[in-house]
C-alpha positions in Angstrom: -8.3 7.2 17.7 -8.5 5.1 14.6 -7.7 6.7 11.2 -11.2 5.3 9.6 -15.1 5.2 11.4 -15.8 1.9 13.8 -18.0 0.1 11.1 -17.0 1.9 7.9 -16.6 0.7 4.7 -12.8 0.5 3.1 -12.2 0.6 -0.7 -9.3 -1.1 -1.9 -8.2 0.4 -5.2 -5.7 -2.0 -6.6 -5.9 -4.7 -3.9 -4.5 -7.6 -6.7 -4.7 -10.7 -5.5 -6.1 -9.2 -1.9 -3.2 -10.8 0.8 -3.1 -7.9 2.8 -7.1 -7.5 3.0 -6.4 -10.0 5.8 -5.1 -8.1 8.0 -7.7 -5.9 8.0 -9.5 -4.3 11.2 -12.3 -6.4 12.5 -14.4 -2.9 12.9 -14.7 -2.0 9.2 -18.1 -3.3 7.9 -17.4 -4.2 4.3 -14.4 -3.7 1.8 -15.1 -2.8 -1.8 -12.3 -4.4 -3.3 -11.1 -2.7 -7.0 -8.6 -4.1 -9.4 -8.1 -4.1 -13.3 -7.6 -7.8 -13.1 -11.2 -10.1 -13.5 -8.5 -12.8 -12.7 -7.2 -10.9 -9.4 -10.3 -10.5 -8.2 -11.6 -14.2 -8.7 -8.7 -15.2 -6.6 -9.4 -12.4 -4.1 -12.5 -13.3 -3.9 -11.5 -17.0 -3.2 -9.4 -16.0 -0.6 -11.3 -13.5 1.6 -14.6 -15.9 1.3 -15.2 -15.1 5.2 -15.3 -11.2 4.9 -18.0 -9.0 3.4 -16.1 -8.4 0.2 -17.5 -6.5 -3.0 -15.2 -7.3 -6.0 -15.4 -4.5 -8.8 -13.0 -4.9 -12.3 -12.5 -1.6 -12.6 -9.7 0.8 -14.0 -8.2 3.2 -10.9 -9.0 6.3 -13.0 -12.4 5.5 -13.5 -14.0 3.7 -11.1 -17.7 4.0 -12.6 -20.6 2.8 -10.6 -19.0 3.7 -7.2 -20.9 6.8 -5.8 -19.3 9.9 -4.3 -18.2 9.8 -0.6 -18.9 5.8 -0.1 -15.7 5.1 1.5 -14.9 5.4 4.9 -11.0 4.8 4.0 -9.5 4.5 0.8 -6.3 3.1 -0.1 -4.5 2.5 -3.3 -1.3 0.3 -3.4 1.3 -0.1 -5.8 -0.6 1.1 -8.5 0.1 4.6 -9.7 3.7 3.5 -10.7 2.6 0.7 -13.2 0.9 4.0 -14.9 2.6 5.3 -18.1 2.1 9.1 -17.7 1.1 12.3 -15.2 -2.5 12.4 -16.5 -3.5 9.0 -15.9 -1.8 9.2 -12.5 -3.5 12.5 -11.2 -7.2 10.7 -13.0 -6.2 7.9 -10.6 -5.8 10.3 -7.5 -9.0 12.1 -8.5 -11.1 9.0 -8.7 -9.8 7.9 -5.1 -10.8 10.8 -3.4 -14.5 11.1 -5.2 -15.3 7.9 -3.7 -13.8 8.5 -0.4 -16.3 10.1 2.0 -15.6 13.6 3.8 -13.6 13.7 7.3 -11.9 10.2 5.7 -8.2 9.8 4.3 -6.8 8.3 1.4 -3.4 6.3 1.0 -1.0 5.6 -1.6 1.2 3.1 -0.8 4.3 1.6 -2.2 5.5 4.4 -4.6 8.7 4.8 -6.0 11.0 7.6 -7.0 14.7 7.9 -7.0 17.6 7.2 -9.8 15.7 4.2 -12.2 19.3 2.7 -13.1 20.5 2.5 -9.3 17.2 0.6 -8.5 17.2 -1.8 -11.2 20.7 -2.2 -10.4 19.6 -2.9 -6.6 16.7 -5.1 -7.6 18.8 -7.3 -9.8 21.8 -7.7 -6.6 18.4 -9.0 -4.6 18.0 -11.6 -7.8 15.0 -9.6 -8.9 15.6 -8.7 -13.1 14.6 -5.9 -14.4 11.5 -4.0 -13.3 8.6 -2.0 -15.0 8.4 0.5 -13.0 7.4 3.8 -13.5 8.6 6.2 -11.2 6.7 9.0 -9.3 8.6 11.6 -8.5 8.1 13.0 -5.0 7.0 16.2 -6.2 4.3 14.8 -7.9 2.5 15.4 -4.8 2.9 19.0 -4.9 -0.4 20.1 -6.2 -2.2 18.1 -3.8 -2.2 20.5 -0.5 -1.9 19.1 2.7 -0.6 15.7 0.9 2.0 13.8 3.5 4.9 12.2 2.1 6.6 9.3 3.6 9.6 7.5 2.8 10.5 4.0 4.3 14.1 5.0 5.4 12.7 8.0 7.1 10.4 5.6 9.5 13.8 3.0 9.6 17.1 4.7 8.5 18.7 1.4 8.9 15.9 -0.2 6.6 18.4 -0.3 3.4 20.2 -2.8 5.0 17.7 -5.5 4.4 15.4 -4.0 1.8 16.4 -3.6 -1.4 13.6 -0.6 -2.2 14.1 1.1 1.2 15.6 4.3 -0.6 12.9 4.4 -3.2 9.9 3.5 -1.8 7.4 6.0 -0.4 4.0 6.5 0.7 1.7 9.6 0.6 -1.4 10.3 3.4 -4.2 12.8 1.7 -5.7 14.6 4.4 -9.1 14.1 5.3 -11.5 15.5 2.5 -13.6 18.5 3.4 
């Protein structure tokens, strides 16, 4: 069974410049595509012309105009770590499940947590300088019942050899909303 409904609608909070929208199931109807960048979104929008894409500016923690329960499956990448504090992180989290519909899941993917010196340290032996990064811890996640945590070395132990973020990278599954 797929995790969203044959013909839904998938919201992609943060989807940037929107690379991986194509790989996107051929089932889902429309994507409502949301990023804080008009910029983003113009090249998004440039690069998914074939798709039925909606393109909202929008901040993740308040994503005005998008009604309760309109999508199917929500997803929010590598955005809650490029947020300075708790609040605006769990106003973030709040806002993606309002808008996703009941019996459908929400996913945050491409978290980090872990020891801030040992990954810039990593990132910088992978010729990468310095990141911005925030981190989120793990436990973050523990107000948020039923919340799924999943970490990149736990789905390939070996996956440190050849990525630099294996040890801190995680994702988190809501379950469905009620």
């Amino acid at each position: 069974m797929a995790p969203y409904p044959a013909g839904g609608i998938l919201c992609d909070i943060g989807c940037g410049a929107g690379a991986f929208l194509r790989i996107i199931p051929t089932s889902i109807k429309a994507v409502l595509c949301i990023d804080l960048s008009s910029g983003l979104l113009r090249t998004s929008a440039n690069y998914n012309r074939s798709a039925p894409f909606v393109h909202l500016a929008r901040d993740a923690g308040d994503l005005w105009g998008v009604p309760d329960g309109f999508c199917d499956l929500t997803m929010v990448m590598s955005v809650l770590q490029y947020m300075d504090d708790v609040p605006a992180r769990e106003k973030a989290v709040s806002e993606a499940v309002r808008v996703t519909a009941r019996g459908a899941r929400t996913f945050f993917f491409d978290l980090r947590s872990g020891d801030k010196k040992l990954y810039d340290s990593h990132r910088l032996s992978a010729g990468l300088t310095q990141s911005n990064h925030h981190f989120v811890p793990r436990d973050f996640w523990r107000d948020y019942p039923g919340a799924t945590v999943v970490s990149l070395s736990d789905l390939e132990p070996r996956a440190s050899e050849y990525y630099y973020n294996a040890n801190f990278s995680y994702s988190v599954r809501l379950p469905k909303a009620a």
